[in-house]
N, C-alpha and C positions, 0 to 999 in steps of 0.2 A: 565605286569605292568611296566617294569622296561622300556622297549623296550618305551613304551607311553613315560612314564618323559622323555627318551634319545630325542625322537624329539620333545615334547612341549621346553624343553630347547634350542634346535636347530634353533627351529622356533621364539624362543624369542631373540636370538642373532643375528639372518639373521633381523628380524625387526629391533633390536639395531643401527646394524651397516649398515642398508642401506637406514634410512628413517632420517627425519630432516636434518638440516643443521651445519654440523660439520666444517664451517669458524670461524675461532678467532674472523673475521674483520666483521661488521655488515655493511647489505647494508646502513643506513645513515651516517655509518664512511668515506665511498668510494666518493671520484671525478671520475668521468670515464674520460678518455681522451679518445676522437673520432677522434684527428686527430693532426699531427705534421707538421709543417713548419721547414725544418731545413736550414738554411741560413750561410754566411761568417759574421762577425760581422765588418762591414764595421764602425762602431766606432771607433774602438781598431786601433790607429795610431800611438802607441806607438814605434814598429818597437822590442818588445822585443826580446831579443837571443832566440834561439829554449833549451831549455832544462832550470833547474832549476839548480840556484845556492845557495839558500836559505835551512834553515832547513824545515822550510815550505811550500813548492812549491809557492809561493805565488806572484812569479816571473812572471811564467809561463802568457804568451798571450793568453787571452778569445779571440781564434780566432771564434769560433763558436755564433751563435746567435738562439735559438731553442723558437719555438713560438708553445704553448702547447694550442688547445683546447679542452673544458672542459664541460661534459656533469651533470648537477644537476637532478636525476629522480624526485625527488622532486618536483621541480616546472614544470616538461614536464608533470606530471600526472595534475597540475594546471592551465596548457595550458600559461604560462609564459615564457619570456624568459629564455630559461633555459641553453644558448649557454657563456662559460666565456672562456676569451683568458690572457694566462697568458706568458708575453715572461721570457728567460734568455738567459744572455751569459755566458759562460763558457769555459777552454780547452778543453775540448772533450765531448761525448754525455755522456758519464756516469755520469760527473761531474753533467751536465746538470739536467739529470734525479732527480740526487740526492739535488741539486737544488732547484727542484720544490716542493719537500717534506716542504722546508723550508719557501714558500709561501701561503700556504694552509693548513687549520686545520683539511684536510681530507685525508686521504691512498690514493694516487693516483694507480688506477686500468689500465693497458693498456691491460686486454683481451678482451675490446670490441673498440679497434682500428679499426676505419676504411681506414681511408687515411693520405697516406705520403707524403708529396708534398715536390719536391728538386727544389730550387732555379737552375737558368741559371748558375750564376757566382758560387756555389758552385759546380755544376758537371763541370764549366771548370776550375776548382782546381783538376789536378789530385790526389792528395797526400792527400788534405782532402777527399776528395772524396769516396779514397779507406777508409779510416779511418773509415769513416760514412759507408759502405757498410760493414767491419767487423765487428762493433758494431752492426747493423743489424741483423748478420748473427749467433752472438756468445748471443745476448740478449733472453735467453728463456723466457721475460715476453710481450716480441712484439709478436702480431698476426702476424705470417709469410702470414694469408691468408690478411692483409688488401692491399690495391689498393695503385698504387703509382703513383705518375704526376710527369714532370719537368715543373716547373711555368716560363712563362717568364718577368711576369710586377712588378709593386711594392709591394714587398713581405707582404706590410700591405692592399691591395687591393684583398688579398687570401679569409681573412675573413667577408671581407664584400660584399661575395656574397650572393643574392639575394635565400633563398633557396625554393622560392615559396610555393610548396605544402607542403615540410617538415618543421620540427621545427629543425632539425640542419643541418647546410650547407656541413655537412661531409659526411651526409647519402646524398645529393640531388645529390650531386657531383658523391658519388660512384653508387646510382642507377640508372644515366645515363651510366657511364662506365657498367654496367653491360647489358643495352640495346645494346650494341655488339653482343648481341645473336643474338638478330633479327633486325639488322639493319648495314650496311657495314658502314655506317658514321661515326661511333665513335669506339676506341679503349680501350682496357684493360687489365690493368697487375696487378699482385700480387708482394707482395715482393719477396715469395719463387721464379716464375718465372722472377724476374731480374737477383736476385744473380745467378740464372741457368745460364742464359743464359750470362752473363757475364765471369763466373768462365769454361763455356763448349767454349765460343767462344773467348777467351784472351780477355776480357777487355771490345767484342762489344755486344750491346745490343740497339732494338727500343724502346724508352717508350712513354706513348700518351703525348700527350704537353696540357697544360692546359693554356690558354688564355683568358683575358678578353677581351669581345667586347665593344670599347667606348658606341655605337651610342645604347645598350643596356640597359643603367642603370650600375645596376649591376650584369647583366647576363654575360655568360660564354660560351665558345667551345671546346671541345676535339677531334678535329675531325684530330689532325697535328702529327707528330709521331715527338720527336729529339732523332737522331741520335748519339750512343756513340760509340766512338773507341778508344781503347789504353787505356781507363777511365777516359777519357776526349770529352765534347761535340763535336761532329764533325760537326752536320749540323740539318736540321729543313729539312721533308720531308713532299712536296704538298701536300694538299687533292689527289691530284689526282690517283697517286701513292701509293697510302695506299690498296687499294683492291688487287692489285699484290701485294705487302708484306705477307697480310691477308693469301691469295690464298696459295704462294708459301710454306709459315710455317704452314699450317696447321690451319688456325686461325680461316679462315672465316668461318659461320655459316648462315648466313642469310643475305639477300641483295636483290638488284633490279638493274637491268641492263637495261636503256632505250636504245628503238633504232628507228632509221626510216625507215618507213617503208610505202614506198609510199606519204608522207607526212605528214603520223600521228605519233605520238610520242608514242610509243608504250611500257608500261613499264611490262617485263618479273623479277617476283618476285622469284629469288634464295632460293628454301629449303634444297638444298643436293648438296654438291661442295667434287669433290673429286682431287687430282692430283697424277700423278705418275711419277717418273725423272727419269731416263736410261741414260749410261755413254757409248759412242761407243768409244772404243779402235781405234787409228789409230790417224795419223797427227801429226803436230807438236803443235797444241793448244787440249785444251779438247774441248770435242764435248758432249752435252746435248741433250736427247730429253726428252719433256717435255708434258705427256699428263692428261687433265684436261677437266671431265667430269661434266654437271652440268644436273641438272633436278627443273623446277620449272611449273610455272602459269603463263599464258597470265590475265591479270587483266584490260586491256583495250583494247577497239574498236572501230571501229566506228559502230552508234546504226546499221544504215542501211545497212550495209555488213556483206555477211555470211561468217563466220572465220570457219567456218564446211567443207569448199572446200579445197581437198587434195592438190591441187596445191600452196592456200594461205597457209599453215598450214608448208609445206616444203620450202617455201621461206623462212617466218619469222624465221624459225628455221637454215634457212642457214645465215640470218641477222645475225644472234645473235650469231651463231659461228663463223664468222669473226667480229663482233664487239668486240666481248671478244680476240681476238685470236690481234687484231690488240693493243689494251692495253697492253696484255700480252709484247708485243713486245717490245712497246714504253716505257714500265715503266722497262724495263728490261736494253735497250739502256741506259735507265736517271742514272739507278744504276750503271753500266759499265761504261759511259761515263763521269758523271759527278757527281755522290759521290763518286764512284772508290771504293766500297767495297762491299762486299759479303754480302748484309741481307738479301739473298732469299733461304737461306738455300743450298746453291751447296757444300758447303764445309763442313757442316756438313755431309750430306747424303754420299757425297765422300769416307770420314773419316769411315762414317761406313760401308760400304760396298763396298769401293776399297779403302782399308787401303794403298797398296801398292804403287798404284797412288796418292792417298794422301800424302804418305810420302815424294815423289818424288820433289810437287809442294809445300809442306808445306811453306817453310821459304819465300819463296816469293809469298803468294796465292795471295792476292791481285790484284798481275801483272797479274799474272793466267785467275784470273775472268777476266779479264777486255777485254784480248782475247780470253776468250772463246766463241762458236760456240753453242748459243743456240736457239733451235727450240721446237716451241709449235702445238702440235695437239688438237683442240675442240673440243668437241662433245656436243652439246644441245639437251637436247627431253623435250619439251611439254608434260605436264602430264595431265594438268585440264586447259580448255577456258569457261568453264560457261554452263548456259544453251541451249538448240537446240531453234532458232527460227521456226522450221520448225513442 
C-alpha cells in the first residue's frame, strides 16, 4: 500500500511540474521581434568626445541607429497586418534594446528572431562593427540560429519589401536563404556561423548580400556574397563566383550546372558535391591539389535523340567535368588575383592538418595564397537520364 501512495504521489508531481505553462510573461503581454536592422546613426553630427564626462552618461554619442521589427500574433491569426517597425538610436546595442522596452506596452521577446540585417556603412566601421558582433555574441536572448545579410541600399527600403506569399517580410527573406539547400543561386548564414568564422579566420568572413532590385517593385536578391577582412567590408563578390566559394567550404548542396553540348543547352542537376584538398610538400610556393567529385541528373534533351548511347553518355559527362574543372580554375585565379585573400578555405584546412607549414606562412598568408599553385581534378557520373525510348 504504502509502495502505491509512493508512485501516485510521483506521478502527480511529474504531471505538476511538466505540463502547463509556467512563463510569468503571458503570450498577449509579448511583441515578438522577427528582425533587426542595425545601422551608423548618420543623424548624430554632433562630433561628441568618445567617453562620458557627465554623472549621467548623458554625453555619450548615439552613434548607433537600430531598426526593430515587430511581429503581433494577434492580428496574423486575423490575417491583418500584423508587421510594425519601431526605429532607436542609441550608444550601443544594449542601450538600444533597452530602449525599445520604453516604446511599447508589450515584453519585447527576441526568441523568435529571424533576421539580422548589417548596413554596408556599419560593417565598414571597423570598431563599431566589432562592438555590434560582441553584443551578438555575449546577448543570451538573440537566437544565435536567425540568418543574417549585409544590406547595401537605403536602410528604410529593408522593410518595405515585398513579402509575397508570407505575412512578414523577415520570414520571406529568410525562407529564401534557406532555398540554398536546393539551389546554388542563393546563400545563407547564421549568426552562430559568422561570429565562427570571423573569430577562427582573424576577422574574414563571406555573408550573402541582400539587394534591392529597382526594375522589381519591391522585390529583392541574395544571390551576391560581401566580402569582410580585417572586420571591415573588403569587396562584393560576383554571382558568378559564389559556386567555387560554395564548393570549396563545404557549403554547396544542390545546384545545376548547364553545359553545351552539341548545341543544346544541356542542364545537369547537382545532388551530392564532394571535395577533397591535398598539400604536396616541395618548392618554394604551396602546391594544392584539389579533387571534387559530383553525382547528379541529366534533366534535358533533345526529344529525338537517344542519350541511352554509351558514347553520348561519356562525352557529356566529359562536358561537364571540364566545364566545372574550368570554373573551378577561373574563380580561383579572381580570388588570388584580384580579391587577394584566402575565402576558399586553404588556410583553414592547412592550419589543421599541416600545423607546421601553416606556421611557417602564417604572418604573411595572404601573400602565400596568392602564389600558390593550385590544381583541380573532376569527376562527374550520371546517375539518372529518364526514361528508355526504346
Amino acid at each position: 500500500m504504502k509502495h502505491k501512495r509512493g508512485l501516485i504521489c510521483i506521478l502527480i508531481l511529474t504531471l505538476l511540474f511538466t505540463s502547463g505553462c509556467w512563463d510569468k510573461i503571458e503570450l498577449e503581454q509579448r511583441v515578438f521581434i522577427t528582425a533587426m536592422l542595425i545601422d551608423l546613426n548618420e543623424e548624430d553630427k554632433e562630433n561628441k568626445p568618445i567617453g562620458s564626462t557627465g554623472a549621467f552618461n548623458d554625453d555619450m554619442p548615439e552613434k548607433l541607429k537600430i531598426t526593430f521589427g515587430m511581429a503581433n500574433p494577434s492580428k496574423i491569426q486575423e490575417g491583418e497586418n500584423a508587421f510594425l517597425i519601431r526605429s532607436v538610436t542609441s550608444v550601443n546595442a544594449t542601450k538600444a534594446v533597452e530602449k525599445l522596452a520604453t516604446m511599447t506596452s508589450r515584453v519585447p521577446f527576441y526568441g523568435q528572431l529571424r533576421l539580422v540585417i548589417l548596413t554596408e556603412r556599419l560593417v565598414r566601421n571597423k570598431e563599431t562593427f566589432k562592438e555590434i558582433l560582441d553584443h551578438i555574441e555575449r546577448d543570451a536572448v538573440i537566437n544565435s540560429l536567425a540568418k543574417v545579410v549585409i544590406f547595401t541600399g537605403n536602410p528604410e527600403e529593408a522593410f518595405e519589401i515585398d513579402p509575397k506569399l508570407e505575412i512578414l517580410n523577415s520570414v520571406y527573406v529568410t525562407g529564401i536563404m534557406d532555398n540554398s539547400k536546393i539551389t546554388s543561386e542563393t546563400t545563407d548564414m547564421t549568426l552562430t556561423e559568422l561570429l565562427s568564422s570571423i573569430r577562427n579566420n582573424d576577422g574574414l568572413a563571406a555573408v550573402p548580400l541582400l539587394e534591392v532590385r529597382p526594375q522589381d517593385g519591391r522585390g529583392f536578391e541574395i544571390n551576391r556574397l560581401a566580402l569582410i577582412k580585417d572586420y571591415s567590408l573588403l569587396d562584393y563578390l560576383d554571382t558568378r563566383y559564389v559556386r567555387t566559394y560554395k564548393i570549396m567550404n563545404r557549403k554547396f548542396k544542390n545546384g545545376k550546372k548547364v553545359i553545351n553540348y552539341k548545341g543544346l543547352e544541356i542542364p545537369f542537376v547537382i545532388y551530392t558535391m564532394n571535395r577533397e584538398i591535398w598539400l604536396e610538400e616541395g618548392g618554394d610556393n604551396l602546391k594544392y591539389r584539389v579533387k571534387v567529385e559530383v553525382e547528379g541528373d541529366i534533366k534535358e534533351y533533345s526529344f529525338e535523340e537517344n542519350l541511352f548511347e554509351t558514347n553520348t553518355l561519356k562525352d557529356i559527362q566529359q562536358k561537364i567535368q571540364e566545364s566545372i574543372k574550368m570554373e573551378l580554375q577561373e574563380s580561383t585565379r579572381y580570388f588570388q588575383n584580384v580579391i587577394g585573400a584566402d575565402y576558399l578555405g586553404f588556410g583553414d584546412y592547412t592550419n589543421k592538418y599541416h600545423n607546421s607549414v601553416y606556421k611557417k606562412y602564417k604572418e604573411n598568408w595572404d601573400e602565400s595564397f596568392k602564389k600558390a599553385e593550385i590544381s583541380y581534378d573532376v569527376k562527374a557520373d550520371i546517375r539518372r537520364i529518364g526514361p528508355s525510348k526504346k
